[in-house]
Structure formats: C-alpha cells, structure tokens
C-alpha positions in Angstrom: 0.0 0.0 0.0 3.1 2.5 0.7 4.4 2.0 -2.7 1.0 2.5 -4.4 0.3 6.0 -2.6 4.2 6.8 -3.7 3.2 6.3 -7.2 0.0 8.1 -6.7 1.8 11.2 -5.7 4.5 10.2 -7.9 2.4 10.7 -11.1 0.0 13.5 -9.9 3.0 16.1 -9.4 4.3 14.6 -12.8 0.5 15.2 -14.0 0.8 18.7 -12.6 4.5 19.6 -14.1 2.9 19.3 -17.2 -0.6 21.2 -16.8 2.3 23.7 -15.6 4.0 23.1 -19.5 0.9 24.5 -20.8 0.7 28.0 -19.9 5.0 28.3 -19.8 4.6 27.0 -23.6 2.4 29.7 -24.3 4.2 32.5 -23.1 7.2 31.2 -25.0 5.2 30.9 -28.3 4.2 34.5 -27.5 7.0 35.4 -27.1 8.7 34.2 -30.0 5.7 35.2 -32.7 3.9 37.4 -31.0 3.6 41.3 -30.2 4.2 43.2 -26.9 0.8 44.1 -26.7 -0.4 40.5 -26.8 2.4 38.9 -24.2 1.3 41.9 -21.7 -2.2 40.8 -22.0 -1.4 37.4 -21.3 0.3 38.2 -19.0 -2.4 40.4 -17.5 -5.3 37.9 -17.8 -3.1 35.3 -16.1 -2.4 37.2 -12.7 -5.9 38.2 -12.7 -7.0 34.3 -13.2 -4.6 32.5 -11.0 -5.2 33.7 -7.2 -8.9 33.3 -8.4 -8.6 30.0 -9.3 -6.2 28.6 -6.1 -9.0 30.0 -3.7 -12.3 29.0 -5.9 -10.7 25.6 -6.4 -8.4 25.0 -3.3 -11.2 22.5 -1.8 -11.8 20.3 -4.7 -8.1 19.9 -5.3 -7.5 19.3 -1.7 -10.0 16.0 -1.7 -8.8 15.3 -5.8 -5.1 15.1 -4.8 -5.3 13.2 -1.5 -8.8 11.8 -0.6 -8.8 10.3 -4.3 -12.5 11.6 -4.5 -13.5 8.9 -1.5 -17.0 9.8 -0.7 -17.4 12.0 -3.7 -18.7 11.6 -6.9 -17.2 13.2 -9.8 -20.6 15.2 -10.6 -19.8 16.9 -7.6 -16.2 17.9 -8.0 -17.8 18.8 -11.4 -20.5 20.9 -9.9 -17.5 22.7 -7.8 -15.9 23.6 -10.8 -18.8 25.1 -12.3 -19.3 27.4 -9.0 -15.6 28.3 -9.3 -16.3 29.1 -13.3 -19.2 31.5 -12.4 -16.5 33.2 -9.7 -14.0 33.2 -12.2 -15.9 35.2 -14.7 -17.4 37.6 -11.7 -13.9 38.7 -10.8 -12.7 39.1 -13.9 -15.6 41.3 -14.8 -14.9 43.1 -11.6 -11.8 43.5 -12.8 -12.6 44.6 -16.8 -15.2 46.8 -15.2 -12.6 48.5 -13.2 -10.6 49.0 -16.2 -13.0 50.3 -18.2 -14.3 47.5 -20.5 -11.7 47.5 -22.8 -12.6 45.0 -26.0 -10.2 43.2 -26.2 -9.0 43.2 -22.5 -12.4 41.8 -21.7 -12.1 38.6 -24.7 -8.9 37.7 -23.2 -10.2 37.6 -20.0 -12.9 35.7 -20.5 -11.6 33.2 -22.1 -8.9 32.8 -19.8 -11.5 31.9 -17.6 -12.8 29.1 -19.6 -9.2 28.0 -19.7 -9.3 27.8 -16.1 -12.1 25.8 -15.8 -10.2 23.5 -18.2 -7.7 22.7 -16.1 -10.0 22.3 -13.2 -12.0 19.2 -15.5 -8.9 18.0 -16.2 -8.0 17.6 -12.1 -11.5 15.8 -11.9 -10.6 13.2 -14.5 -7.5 12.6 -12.2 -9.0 11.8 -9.4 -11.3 9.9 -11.1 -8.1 7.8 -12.6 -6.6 7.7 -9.1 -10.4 6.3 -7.8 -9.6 3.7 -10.4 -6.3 2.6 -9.1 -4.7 4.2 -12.4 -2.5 6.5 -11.6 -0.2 5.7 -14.2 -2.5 7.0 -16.7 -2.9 10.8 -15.2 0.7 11.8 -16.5 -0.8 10.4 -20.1 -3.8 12.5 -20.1 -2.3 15.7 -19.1 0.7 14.8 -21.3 -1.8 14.5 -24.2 -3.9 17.4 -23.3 -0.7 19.8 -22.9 0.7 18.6 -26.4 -2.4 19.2 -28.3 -3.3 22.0 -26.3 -0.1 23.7 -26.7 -0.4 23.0 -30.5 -3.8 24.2 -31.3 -3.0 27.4 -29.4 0.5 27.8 -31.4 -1.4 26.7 -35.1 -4.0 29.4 -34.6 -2.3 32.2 -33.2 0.4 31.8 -36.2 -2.3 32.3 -38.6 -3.3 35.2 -37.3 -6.5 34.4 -35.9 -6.1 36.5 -32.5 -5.1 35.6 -28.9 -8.5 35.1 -27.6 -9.6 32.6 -30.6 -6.3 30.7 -29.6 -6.7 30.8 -25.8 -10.3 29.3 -26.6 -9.3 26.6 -28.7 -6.7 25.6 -26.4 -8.9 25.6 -23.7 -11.5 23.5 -25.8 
C-alpha cells in the first residue's frame, strides 16, 4: 500500500509539471511570434486568473489530490468547478469593469476563464483515474492534453487568428 500511494503522488506532481508546461509553452510561443501588446495581455489575464482560481478551487483539489474523490462523486467535484467558473468570470468582470471595458481586455479575459475551468475538469478526471487505481494513466492524459493544447494554441495564433480565438481553442 506505501508504494501505491508513492506512485499516486509520484504521477500527480508529474500530472501537474505538465498542466504547468501548458501555460510556460504559451508564453514562450508569444513570445517568439507574438507582439508586446499580446504577451502583456497574457500576461495580464493570467495574474488576474490565477489567485482566483487557487482560492475558488483550493477544496476540490485538496480531496482530488489526496482523498482520491473517496465519498465523492465526480458530478460533484464537477459541480464545484462550475461554482468556481461563475466566480471566475465575476472577478474578472470586476476586474474589466474597473478597467473600463476595454474590448479586447475583456475577450482575453474571459476566455482565460474558460481555460481555467479547463484545467480544473482536467483535475476531476485525475481523481477519477486515481479512484480507479490508475495513476499511471494521469501523466498520459495531461501529457496528451498539454501537447495538443499547446499546438492548437500555437497553429492558430500563427495564422493570425487572435489571442483570444487561440486561448479558446486551447482551452477546448
């Protein structure tokens, strides 16, 4: 039993080095092809998002991570993820209203939200694969979501098609 929770934790910080790849990847893509004005924003929606997103969704993670959703279901870590979209998207109106609304300020935003709750599903199907005595397979997943994510994101913006239409895809 030791060993298997060594290999649980063993593969969810693996899992979470690379949802960490995702938004490092971007930046650098950004970086490399993109203008000042766009990294900033990034940038920008990203601070906003973040504390956001540790407080909304430190209590599901908690019981995702360790408890290995014992005595939940995952339609209610889903449900929590839900709440913390709707305070995701109040704060960073909060936010975009402070700032005046600014177009495309307010796009980004948004949508950085939705990539937020993107991550957050993908932390359910974790603990769902943990449930499941597979942990094995959460370094996989993320792996696979980080890869394609990080592609779609790169394929788009390169054709010019703006950095909230790639921040959504991505986060699709």
């Amino acid at each position: 039993k030791r060993i298997y929770s060594l290999a649980n934790y063993f593969w969810f910080a693996a899992s979470t080095a690379l949802m960490m790849l995702t938004p490092l990847a971007v930046t650098i893509v950004l970086n490399r092809t993109g203008s000042p004005d766009d990294v900033g924003l990034y940038a920008f929606a990203y601070a906003v998002t973040a504390p956001m997103q540790a407080f909304l969704g430190m209590h599901a993670r908690t019981f995702i991570a360790i408890d290995r959703l014992y005595g939940y279901d995952a339609v209610d870590v889903a449900a929590q993820r839900l709440h913390m979209t709707v305070g995701l998207l109040l704060g960073a109106g909060l936010v975009a209203a402070a700032r005046g609304f600014a177009g495309q300020e307010v796009a980004v935003l948004a949508v950085m939200c939705l990539a937020r709750t993107a991550e957050g599903f993908a932390e359910v199907t974790a603990g769902m694969m943990q449930h499941r005595h597979r942990p094995e397979l959460i370094a996989l997943v993320y792996g696979t979501r980080a890869v394609t994510a990080i592609g779609v994101f790169a394929w788009l913006y390169h054709r010019g098609s703006g950095l909230a239409v790639a921040l959504a895809a991505m986060a699709g």
